[in-house]
N, CA, C and O atoms as a Maestro MAE file, in Angstrom:
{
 s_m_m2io_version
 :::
 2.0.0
}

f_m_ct {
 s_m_title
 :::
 protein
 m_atom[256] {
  # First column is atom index #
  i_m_mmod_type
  r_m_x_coord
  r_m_y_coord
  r_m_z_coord
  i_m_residue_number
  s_m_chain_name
  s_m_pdb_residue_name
  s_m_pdb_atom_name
  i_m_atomic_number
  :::
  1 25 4.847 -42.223 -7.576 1 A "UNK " " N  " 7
  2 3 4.687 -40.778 -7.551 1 A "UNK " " CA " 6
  3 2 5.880 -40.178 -6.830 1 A "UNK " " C  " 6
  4 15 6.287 -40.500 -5.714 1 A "UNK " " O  " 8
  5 25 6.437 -39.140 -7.743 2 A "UNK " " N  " 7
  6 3 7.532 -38.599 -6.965 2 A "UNK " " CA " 6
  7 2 7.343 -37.079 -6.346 2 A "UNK " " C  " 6
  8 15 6.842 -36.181 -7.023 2 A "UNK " " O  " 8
  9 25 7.855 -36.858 -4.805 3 A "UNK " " N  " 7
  10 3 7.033 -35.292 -4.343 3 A "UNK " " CA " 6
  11 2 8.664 -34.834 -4.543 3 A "UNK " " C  " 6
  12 15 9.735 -35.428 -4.426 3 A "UNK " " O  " 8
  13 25 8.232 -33.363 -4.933 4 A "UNK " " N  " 7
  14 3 9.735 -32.407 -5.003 4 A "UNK " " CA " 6
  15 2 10.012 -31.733 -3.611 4 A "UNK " " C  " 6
  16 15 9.222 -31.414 -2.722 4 A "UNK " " O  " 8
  17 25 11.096 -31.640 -3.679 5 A "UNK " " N  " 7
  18 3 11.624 -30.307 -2.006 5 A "UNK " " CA " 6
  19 2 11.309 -29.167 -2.706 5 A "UNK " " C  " 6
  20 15 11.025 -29.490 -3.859 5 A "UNK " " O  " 8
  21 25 11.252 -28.306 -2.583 6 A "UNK " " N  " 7
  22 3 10.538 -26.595 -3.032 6 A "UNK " " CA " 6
  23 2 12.033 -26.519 -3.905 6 A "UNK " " C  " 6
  24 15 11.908 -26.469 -5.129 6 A "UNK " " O  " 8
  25 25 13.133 -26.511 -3.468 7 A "UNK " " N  " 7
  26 3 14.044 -26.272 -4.071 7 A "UNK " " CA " 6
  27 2 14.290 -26.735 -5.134 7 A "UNK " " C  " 6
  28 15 14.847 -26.068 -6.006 7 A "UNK " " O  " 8
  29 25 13.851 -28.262 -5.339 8 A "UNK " " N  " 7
  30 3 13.959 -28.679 -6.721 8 A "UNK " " CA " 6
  31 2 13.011 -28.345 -8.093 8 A "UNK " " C  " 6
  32 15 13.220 -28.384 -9.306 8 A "UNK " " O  " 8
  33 25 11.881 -28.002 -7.249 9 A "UNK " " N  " 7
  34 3 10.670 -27.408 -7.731 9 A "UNK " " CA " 6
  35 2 11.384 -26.036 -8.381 9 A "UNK " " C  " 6
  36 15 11.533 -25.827 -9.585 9 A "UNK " " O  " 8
  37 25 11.890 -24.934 -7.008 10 A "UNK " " N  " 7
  38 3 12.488 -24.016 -8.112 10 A "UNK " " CA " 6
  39 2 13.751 -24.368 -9.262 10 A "UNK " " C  " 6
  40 15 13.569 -24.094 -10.448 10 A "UNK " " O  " 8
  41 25 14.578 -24.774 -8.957 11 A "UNK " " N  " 7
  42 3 15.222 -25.481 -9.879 11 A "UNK " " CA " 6
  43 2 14.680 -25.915 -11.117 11 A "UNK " " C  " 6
  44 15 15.190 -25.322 -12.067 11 A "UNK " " O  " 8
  45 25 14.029 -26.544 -11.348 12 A "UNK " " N  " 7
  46 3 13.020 -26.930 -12.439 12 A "UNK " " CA " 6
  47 2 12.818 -25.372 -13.253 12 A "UNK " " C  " 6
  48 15 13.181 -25.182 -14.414 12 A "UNK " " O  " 8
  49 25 12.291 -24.531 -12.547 13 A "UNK " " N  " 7
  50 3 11.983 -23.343 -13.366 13 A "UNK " " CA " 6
  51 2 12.964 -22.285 -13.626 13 A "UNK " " C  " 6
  52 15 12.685 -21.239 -14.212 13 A "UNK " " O  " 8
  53 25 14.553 -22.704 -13.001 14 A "UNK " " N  " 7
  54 3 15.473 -22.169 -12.824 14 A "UNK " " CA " 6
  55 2 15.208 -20.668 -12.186 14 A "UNK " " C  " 6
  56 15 15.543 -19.643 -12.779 14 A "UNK " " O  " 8
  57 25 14.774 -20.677 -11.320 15 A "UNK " " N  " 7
  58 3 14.904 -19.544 -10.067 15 A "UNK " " CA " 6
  59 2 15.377 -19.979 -9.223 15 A "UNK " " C  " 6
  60 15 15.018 -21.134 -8.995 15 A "UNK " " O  " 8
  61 25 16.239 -19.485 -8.440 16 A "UNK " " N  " 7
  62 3 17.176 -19.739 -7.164 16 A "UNK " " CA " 6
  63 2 16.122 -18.835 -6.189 16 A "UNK " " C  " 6
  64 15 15.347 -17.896 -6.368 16 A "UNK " " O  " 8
  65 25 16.706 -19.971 -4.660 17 A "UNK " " N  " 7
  66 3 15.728 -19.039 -3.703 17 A "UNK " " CA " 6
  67 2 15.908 -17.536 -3.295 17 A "UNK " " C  " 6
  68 15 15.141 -16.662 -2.889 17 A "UNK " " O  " 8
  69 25 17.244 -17.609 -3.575 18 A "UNK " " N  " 7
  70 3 17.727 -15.935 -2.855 18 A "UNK " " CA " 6
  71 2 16.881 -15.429 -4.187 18 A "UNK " " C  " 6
  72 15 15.909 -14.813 -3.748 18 A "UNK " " O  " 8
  73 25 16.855 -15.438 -5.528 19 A "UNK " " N  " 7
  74 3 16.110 -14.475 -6.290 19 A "UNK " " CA " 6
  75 2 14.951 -14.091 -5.880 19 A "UNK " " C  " 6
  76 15 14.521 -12.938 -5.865 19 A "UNK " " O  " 8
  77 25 14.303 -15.283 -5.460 20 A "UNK " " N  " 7
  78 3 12.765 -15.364 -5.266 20 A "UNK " " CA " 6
  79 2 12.557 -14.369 -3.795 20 A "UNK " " C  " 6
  80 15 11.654 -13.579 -3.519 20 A "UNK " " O  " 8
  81 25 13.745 -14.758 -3.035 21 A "UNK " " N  " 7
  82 3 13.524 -13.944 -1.906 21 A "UNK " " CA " 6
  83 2 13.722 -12.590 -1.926 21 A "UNK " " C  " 6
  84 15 13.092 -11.881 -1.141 21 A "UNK " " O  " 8
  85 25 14.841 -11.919 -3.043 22 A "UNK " " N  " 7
  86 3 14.876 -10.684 -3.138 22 A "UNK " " CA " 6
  87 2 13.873 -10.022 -3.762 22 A "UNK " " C  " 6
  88 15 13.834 -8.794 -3.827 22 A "UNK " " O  " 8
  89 25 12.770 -11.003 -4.392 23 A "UNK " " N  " 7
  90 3 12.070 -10.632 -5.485 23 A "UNK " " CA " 6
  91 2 10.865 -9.966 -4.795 23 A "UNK " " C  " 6
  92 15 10.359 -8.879 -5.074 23 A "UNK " " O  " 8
  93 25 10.419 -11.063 -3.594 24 A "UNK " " N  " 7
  94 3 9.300 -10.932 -2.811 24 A "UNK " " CA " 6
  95 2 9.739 -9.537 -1.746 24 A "UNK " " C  " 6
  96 15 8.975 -8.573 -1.680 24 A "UNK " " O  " 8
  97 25 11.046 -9.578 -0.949 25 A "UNK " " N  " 7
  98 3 11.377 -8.294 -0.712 25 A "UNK " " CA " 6
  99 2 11.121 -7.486 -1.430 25 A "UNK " " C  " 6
  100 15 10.255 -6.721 -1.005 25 A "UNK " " O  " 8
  101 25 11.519 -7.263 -2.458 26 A "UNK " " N  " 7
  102 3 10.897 -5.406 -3.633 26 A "UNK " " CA " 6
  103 2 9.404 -5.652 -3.490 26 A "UNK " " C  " 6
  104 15 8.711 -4.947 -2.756 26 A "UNK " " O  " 8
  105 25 8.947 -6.606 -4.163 27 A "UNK " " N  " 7
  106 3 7.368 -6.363 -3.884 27 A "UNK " " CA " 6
  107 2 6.963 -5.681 -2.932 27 A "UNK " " C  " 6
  108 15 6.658 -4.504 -3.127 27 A "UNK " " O  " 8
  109 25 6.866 -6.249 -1.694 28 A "UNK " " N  " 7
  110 3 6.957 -6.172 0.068 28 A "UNK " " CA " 6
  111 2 7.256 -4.589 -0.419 28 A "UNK " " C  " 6
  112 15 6.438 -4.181 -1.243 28 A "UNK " " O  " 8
  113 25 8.075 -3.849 -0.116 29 A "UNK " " N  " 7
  114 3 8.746 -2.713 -0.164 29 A "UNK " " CA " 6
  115 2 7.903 -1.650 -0.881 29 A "UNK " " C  " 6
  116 15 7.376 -0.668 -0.359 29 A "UNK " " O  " 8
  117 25 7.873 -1.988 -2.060 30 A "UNK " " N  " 7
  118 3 6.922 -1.288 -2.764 30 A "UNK " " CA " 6
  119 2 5.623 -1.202 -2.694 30 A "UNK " " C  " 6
  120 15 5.068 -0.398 -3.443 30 A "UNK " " O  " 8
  121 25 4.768 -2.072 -1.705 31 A "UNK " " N  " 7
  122 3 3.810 -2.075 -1.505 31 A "UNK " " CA " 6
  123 2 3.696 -1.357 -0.181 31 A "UNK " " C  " 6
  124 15 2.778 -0.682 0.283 31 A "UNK " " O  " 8
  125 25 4.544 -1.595 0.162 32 A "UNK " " N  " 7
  126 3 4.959 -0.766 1.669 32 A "UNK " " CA " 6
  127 2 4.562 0.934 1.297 32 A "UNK " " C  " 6
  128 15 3.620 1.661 1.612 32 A "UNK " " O  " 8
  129 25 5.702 1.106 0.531 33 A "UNK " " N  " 7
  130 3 5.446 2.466 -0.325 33 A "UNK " " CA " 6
  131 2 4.231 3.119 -0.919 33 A "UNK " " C  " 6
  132 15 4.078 4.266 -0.501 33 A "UNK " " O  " 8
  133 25 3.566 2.821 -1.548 34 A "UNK " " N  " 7
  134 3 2.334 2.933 -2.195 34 A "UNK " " CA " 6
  135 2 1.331 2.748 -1.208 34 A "UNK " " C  " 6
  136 15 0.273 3.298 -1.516 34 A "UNK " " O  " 8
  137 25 1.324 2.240 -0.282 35 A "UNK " " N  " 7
  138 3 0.677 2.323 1.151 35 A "UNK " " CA " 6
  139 2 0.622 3.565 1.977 35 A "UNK " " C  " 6
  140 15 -0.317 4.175 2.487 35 A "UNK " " O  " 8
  141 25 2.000 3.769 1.954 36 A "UNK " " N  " 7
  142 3 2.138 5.075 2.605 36 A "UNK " " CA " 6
  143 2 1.753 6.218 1.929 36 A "UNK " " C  " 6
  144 15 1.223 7.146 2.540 36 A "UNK " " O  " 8
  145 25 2.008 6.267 0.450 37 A "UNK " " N  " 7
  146 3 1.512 7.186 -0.397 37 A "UNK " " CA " 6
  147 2 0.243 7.960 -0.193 37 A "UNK " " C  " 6
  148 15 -0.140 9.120 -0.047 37 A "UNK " " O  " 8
  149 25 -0.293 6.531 -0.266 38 A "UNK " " N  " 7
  150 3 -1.927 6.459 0.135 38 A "UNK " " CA " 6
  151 2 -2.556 7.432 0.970 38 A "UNK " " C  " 6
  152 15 -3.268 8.412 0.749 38 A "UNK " " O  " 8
  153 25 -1.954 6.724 2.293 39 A "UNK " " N  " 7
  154 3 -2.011 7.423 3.424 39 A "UNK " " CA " 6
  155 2 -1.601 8.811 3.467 39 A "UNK " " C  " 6
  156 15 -2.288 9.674 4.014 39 A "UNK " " O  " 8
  157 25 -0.786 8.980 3.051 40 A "UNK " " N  " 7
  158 3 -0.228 10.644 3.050 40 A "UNK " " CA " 6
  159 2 -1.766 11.554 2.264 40 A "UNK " " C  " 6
  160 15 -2.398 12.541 2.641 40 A "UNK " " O  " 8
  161 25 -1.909 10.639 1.049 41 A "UNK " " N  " 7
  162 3 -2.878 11.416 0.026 41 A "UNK " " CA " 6
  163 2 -4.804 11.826 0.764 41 A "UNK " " C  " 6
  164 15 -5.641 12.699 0.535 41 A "UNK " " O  " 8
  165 25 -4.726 10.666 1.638 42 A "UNK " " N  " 7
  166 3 -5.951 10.516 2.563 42 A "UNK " " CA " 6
  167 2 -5.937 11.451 3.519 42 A "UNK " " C  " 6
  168 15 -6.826 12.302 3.525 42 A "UNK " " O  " 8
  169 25 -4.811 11.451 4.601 43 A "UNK " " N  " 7
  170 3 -4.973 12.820 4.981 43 A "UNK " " CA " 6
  171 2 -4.904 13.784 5.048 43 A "UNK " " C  " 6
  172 15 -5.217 14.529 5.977 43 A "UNK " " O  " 8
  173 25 -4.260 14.107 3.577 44 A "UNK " " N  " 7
  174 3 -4.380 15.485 3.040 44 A "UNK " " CA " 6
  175 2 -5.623 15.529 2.268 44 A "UNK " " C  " 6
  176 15 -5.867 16.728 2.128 44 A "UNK " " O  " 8
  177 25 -6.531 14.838 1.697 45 A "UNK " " N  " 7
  178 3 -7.978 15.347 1.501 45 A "UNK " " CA " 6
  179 2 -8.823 15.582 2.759 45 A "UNK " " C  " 6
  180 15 -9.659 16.480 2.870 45 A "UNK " " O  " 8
  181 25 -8.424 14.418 3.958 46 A "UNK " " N  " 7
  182 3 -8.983 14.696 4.670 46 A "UNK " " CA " 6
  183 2 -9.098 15.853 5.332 46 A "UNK " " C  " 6
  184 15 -10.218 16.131 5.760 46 A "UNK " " O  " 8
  185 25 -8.046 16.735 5.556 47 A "UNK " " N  " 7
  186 3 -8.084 18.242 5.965 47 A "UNK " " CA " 6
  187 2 -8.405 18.795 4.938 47 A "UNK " " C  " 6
  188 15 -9.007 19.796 5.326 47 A "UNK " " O  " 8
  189 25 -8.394 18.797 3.678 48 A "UNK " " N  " 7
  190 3 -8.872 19.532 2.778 48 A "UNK " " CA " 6
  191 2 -10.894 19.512 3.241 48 A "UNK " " C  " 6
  192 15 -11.537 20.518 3.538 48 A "UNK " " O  " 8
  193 25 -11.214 18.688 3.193 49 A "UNK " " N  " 7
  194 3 -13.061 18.056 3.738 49 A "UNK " " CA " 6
  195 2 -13.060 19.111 4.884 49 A "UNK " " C  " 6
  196 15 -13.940 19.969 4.951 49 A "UNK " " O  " 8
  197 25 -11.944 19.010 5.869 50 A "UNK " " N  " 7
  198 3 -12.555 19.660 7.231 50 A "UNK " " CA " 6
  199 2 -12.155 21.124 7.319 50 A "UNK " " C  " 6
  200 15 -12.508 21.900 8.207 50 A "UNK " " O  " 8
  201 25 -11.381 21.394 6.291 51 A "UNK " " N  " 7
  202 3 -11.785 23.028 5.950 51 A "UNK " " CA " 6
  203 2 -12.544 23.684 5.466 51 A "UNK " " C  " 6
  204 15 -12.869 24.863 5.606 51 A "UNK " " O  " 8
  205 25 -12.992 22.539 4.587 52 A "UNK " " N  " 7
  206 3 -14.057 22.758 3.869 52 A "UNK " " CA " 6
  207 2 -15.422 22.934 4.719 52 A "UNK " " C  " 6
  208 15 -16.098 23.957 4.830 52 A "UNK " " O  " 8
  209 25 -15.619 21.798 5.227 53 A "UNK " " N  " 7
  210 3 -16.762 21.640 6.402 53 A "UNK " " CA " 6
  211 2 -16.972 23.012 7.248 53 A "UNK " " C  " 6
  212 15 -18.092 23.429 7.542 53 A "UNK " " O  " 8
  213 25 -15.734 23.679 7.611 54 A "UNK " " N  " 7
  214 3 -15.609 24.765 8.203 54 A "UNK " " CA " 6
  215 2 -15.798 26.188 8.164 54 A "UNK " " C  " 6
  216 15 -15.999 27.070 9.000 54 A "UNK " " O  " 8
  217 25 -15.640 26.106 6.653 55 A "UNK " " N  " 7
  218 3 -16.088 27.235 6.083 55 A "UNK " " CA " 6
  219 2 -17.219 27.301 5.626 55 A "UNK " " C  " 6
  220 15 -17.767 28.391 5.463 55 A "UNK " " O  " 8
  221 25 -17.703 26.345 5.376 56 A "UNK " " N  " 7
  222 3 -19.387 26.319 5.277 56 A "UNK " " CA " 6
  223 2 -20.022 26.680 6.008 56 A "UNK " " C  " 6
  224 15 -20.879 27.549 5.843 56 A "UNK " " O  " 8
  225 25 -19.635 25.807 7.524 57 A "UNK " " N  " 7
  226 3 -20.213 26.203 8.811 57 A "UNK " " CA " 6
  227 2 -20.433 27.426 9.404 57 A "UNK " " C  " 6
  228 15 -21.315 27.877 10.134 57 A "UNK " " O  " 8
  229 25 -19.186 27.953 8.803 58 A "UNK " " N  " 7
  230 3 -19.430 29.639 9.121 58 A "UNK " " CA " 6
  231 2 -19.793 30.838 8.334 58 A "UNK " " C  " 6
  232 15 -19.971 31.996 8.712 58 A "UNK " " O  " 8
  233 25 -19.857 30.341 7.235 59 A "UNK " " N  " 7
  234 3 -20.755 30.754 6.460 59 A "UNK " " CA " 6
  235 2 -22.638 30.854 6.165 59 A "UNK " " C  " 6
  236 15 -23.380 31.483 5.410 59 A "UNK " " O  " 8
  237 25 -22.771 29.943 7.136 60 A "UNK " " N  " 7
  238 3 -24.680 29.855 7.253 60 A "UNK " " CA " 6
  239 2 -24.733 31.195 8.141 60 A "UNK " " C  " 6
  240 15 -23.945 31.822 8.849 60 A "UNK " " O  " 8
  241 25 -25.725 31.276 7.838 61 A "UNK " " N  " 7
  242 3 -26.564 32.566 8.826 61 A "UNK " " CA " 6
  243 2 -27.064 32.137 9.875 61 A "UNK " " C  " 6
  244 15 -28.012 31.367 9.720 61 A "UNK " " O  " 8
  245 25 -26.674 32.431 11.177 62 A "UNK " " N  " 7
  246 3 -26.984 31.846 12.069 62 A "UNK " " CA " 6
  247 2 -28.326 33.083 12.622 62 A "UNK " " C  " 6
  248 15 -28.592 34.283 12.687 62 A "UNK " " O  " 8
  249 25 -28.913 31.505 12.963 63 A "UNK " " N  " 7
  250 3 -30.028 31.615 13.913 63 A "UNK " " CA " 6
  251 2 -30.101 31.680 15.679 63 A "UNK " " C  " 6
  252 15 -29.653 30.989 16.595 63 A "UNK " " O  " 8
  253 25 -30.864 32.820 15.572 64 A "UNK " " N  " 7
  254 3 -31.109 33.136 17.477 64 A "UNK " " CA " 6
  255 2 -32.188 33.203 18.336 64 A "UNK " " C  " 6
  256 15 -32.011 33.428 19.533 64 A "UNK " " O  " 8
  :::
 }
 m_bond[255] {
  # First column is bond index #
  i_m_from
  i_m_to
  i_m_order
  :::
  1 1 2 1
  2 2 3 1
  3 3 4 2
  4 3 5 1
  5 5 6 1
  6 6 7 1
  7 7 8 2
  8 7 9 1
  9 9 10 1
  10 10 11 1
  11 11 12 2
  12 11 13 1
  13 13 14 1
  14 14 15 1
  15 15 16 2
  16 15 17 1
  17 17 18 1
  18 18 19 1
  19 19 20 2
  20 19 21 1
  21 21 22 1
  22 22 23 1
  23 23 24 2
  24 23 25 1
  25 25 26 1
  26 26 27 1
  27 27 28 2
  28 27 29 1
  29 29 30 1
  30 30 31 1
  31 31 32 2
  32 31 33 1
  33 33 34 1
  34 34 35 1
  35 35 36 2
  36 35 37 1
  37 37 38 1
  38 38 39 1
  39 39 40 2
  40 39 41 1
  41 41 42 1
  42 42 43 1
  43 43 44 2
  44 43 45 1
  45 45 46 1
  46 46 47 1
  47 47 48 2
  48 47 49 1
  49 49 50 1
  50 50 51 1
  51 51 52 2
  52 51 53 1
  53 53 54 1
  54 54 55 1
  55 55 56 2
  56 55 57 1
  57 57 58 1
  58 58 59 1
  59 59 60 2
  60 59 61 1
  61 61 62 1
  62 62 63 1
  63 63 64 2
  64 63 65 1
  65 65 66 1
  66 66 67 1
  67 67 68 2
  68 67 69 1
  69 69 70 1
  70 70 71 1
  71 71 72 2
  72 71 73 1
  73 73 74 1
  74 74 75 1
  75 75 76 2
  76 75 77 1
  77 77 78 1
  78 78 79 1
  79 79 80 2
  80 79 81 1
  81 81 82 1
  82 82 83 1
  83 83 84 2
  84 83 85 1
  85 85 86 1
  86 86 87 1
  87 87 88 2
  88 87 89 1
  89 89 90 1
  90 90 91 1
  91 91 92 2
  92 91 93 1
  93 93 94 1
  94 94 95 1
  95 95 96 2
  96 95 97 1
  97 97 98 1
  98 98 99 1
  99 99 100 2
  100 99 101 1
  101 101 102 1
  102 102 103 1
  103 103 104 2
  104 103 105 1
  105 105 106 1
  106 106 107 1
  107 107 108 2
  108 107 109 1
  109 109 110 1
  110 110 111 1
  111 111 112 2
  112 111 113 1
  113 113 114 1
  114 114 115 1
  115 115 116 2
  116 115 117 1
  117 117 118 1
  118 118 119 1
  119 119 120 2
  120 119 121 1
  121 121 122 1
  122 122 123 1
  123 123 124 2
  124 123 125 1
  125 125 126 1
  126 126 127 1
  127 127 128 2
  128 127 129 1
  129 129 130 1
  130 130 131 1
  131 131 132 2
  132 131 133 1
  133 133 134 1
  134 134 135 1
  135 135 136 2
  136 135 137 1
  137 137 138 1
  138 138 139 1
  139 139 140 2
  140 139 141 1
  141 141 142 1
  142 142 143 1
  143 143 144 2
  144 143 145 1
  145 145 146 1
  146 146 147 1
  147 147 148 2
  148 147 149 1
  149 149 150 1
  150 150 151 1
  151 151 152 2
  152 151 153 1
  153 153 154 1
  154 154 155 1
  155 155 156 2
  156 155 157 1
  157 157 158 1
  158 158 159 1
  159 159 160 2
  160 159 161 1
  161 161 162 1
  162 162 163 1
  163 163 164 2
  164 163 165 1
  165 165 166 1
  166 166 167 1
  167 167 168 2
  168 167 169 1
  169 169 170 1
  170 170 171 1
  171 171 172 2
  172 171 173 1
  173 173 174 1
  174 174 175 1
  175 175 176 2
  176 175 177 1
  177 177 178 1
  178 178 179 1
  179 179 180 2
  180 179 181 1
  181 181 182 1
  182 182 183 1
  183 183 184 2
  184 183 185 1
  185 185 186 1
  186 186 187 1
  187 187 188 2
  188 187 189 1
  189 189 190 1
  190 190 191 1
  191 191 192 2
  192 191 193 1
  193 193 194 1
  194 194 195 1
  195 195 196 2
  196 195 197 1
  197 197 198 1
  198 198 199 1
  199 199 200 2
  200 199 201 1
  201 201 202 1
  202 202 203 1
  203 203 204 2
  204 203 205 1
  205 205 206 1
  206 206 207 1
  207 207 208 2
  208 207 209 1
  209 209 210 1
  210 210 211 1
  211 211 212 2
  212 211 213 1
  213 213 214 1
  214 214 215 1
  215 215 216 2
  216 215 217 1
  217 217 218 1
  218 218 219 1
  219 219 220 2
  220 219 221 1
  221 221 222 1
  222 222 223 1
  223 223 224 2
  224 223 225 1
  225 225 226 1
  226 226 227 1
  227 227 228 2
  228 227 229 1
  229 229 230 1
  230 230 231 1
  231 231 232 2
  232 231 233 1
  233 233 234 1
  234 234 235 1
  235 235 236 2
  236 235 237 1
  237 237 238 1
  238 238 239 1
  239 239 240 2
  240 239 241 1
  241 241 242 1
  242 242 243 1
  243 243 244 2
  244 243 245 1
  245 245 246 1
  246 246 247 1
  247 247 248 2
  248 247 249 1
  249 249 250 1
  250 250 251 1
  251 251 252 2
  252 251 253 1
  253 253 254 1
  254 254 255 1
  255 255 256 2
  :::
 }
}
């Protein structure tokens, strides 16, 4: 039984490591991105909810 070094392994499929490494960097990056997106989009509903909440609130007829 013969075991491969990773390198020969990529070799075999002809990917070099720097590809693989730049490859997994963009991923990384872009997920980075779309993360933040996220986040941006969350707390802008979220103040959208607590204005909302707010104007409701002051809108009931209050009781005395």
């Amino acid at each position: 039984m013969h075991t491969y070094h990773p390198d020969q392994v990529l070799a075999l499929h002809h990917v070099h490591r720097a590809e693989l490494q730049r490859a997994v960097a963009a991923s990384r990056e872009e997920a980075v991105r779309r993360d933040r997106a996220r986040a941006v989009r969350l707390a802008a509903r979220a103040e959208r909810l607590a204005v909302r909440a707010a104007r409701r609130a002051l809108a009931r007829p209050r009781t005395a």
